[in-house]
N, C-alpha and C positions, 0 to 999 in steps of 0.2 A: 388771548392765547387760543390757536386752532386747537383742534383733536389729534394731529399727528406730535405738537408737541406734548400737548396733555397724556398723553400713552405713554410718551417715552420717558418724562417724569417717575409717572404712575410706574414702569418697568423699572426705573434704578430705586424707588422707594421699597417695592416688592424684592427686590435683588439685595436692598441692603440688610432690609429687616431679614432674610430667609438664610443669611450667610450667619448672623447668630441665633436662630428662630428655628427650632427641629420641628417645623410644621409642614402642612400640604398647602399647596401655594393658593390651590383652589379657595380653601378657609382664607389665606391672609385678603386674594383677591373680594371675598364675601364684604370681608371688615373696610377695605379699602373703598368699596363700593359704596359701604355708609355714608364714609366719610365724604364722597364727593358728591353724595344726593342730600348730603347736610340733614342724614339720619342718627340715630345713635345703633350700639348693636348689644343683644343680652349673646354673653355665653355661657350655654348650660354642660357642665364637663365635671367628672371627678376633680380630688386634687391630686397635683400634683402631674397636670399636664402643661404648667407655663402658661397659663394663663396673662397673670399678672408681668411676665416679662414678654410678651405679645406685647400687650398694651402699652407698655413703657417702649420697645424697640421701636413701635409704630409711631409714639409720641417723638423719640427722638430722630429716625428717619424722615419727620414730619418738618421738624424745625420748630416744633410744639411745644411748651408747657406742657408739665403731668403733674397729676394730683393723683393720689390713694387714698380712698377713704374705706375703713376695716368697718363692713356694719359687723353689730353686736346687738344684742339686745338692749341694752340700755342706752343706747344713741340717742342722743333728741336731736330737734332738727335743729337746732339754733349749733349743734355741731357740724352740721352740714353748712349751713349759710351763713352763719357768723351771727355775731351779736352788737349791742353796744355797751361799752364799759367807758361808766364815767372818768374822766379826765381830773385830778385833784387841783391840777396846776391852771388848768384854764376856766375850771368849775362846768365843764358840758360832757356830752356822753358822745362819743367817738363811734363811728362804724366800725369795728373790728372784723373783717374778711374772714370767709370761715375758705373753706378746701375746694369748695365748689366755685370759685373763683379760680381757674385753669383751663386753657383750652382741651385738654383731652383728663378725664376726671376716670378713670377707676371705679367703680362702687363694688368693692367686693365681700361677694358672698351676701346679695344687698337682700332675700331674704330671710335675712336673721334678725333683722331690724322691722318692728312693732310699723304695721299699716300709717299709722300719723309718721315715722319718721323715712317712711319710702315716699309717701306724698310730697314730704319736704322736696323730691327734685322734680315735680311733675310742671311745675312751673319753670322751672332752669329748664327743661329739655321742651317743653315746648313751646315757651315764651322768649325765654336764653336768656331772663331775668330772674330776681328773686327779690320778695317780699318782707321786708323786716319791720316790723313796731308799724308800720302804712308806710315806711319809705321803701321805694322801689332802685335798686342799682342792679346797673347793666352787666351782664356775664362779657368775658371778650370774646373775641370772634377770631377765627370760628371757635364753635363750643361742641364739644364731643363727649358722650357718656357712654363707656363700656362697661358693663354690669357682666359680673360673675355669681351664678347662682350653683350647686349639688344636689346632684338629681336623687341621690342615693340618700342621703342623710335627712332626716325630715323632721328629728328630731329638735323643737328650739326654733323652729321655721315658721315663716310666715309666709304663706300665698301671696304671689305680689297681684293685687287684685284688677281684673278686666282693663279698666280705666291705664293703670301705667303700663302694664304687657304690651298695647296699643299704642304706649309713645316708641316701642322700640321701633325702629324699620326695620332691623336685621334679626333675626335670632338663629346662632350657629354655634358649632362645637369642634372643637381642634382633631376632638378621637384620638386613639394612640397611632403615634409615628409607627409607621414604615421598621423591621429591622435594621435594616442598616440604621437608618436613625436614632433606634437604642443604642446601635452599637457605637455610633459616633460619642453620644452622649459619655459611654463607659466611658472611651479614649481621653475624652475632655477629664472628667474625674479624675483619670488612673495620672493624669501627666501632672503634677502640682505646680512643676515650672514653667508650665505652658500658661502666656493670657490669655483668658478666658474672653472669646469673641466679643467685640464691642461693635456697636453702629453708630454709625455716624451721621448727623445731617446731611439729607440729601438736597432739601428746597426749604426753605423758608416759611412762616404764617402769610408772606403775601402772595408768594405764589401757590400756599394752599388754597389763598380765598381765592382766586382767578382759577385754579382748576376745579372750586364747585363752582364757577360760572358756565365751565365748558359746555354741561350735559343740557342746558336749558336750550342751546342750540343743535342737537341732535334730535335730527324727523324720526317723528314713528307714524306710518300713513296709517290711514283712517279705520283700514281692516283689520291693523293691526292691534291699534287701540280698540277695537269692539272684539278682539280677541284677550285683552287683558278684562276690559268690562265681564264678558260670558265667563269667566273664570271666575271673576270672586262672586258673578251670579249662580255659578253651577255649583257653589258651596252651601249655600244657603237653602237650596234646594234639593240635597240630600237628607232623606231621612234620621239615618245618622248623627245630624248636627243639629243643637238644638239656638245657635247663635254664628254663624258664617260669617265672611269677610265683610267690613262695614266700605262704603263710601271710602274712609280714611284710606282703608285698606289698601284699596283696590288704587287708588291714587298714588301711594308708597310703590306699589309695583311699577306703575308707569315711570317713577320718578329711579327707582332703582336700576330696572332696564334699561333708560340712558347713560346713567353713568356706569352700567358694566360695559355697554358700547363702548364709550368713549376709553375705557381701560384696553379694550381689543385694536382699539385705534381705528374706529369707525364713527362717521357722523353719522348714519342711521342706527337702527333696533331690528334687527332680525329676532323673526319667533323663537331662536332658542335661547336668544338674551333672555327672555321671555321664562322660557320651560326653565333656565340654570336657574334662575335665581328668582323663581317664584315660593320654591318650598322653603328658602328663606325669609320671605315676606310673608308670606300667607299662614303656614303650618299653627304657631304659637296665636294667632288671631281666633282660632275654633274654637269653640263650646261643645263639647260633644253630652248627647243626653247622656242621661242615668243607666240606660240600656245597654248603650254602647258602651260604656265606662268599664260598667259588670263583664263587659264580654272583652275585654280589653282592646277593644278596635282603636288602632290608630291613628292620631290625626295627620300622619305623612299617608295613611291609607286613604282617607278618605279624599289627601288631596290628589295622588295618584289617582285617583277613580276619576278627578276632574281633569285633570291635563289629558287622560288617556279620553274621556267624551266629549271635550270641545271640538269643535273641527280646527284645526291647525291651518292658518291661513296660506298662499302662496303668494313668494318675492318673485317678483320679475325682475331680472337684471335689467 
């Protein structure tokens, strides 16, 4: 698949989800971008922004499998990945498939669920396997995890810690709609005989796996890439932060900026593929000290302070 077909997919997938999806197209493009850098994405939002029907229109515009898994506090992991329950009739113990078996997985509100049972998908996302009793079975492919966390509510919460905040590549939030888009919402309510917006398949699981091949073929020249390098170095190098963007990191941007090209319908990476969709990739990766904590500075500030001091390289046509 070239980049002019890969765009024009990528356009009727974003067109289908957004015609039931009262979201900003920007956000759906964020999440779509995961998908085709074969990232996962956290969203951090109140409730009762649709969340959870993002994720589901996305799986079905997809041609995807979806899974929801509700964390709780009392989840164990063997609820996440399945178990084995002895067989009477054959006298053996059976792999029983837990939720995390699905190509695009939900984890919401992920959390509220105890540090051992957030670890339970640190191996699915970034192995795309999962470990049972020592047997190892393969996730299917592709494999996609949308996590919904509440920024507000902290009660009953657990910090999802360094290590998994790192498997995300995306981290974003829907915000609230646009008025009109309240107001659309109302119409849909007020009318009870009205169906309520469905989405439809727009491609398939094979031509989703062929459109994350696409971005592996889009050039980013060499200035350009030492312009995503300086960036996650210019983090680290702020007083401010007591932990900056890792290696991982900065590697996630490269890989994210292709595939927001390839959504624009471009085989190259221009610098503001770059500057859109780096507070995605970068922001949730800081440590900010104790200092700055107190002083409430924030880690979208201090990545602004680095997109505005890198030198921004120039494209020659």
């Amino acid at each position: 698949m070239v980049v002019t077909d890969a765009a024009e997919e990528c356009t009727g997938v974003l067109d289908e989800v957004q015609s039931a999806v009262i979201a900003d197209r920007e956000f759906l493009r964020q999440v779509l971008t995961g998908i085709l850098a074969r990232g996962h994405v956290l969203l951090e939002d109140v409730p009762g922004m649709g969340k959870t029907l993002t994720a589901r229109s996305l799986a079905t515009g997809l041609g995807l499998e979806f899974s929801r898994i509700q964390f709780t506090p009392d989840l164990l992991p063997a609820d996440i990945t399945g178990t084995h329950i002895y067989d009477e009739h054959e006298g053996t113990f059976e792999f029983s498939r837990g939720p995390v078996f699905a190509n695009v997985v939900l984890a919401d509100e992920i959390n509220r669920a105890p540090p051992k049972t957030q670890a339970a998908l640190l191996e699915a996302m970034e192995e795309g396997q999962v470990t049972v009793d020592g047997d190892t079975h393969a996730l299917p492919d592709p494999f996609f995890v949308m996590a919904t966390q509440n920024p507000v509510e902290q009660e009953g919460t657990f910090s999802l810690p360094e290590a998994q905040l790192d498997r995300f590549m995306i981290k974003s939030s829907m915000g609230y709609p646009e008025r009109d888009g309240e107001l659309e919402l109302l119409d849909r309510r007020a009318d009870r005989e009205a169906q309520a917006p469905t989405v439809e398949p727009v491609v398939d699981h094979e031509t989703v796996r062929a459109l994350q091949d696409v971005p592996e073929a889009v050039t980013v020249e060499s200035d350009l890439r030492e312009y995503v390098v300086d960036l996650g170095r210019a983090t680290r190098e702020d007083e401010r932060v007591e932990v900056g963007v890792s290696p991982r990191g900065i590697q996630r941007l490269f890989e994210a900026a292709r595939a927001y090209a390839v959504i624009d319908g471009r085989d190259y990476v221009v610098p503001d593929d770059v500057k859109r969709i780096a507070p995605a990739v970068f922001t949730h990766r800081l440590v900010l000290t104790a200092e700055s904590s107190v002083r409430s500075v924030s880690k979208r500030a201090v990545l602004d302070d680095a997109l505005d001091s890198v030198p921004v390289p120039t494209i020659e046509d």
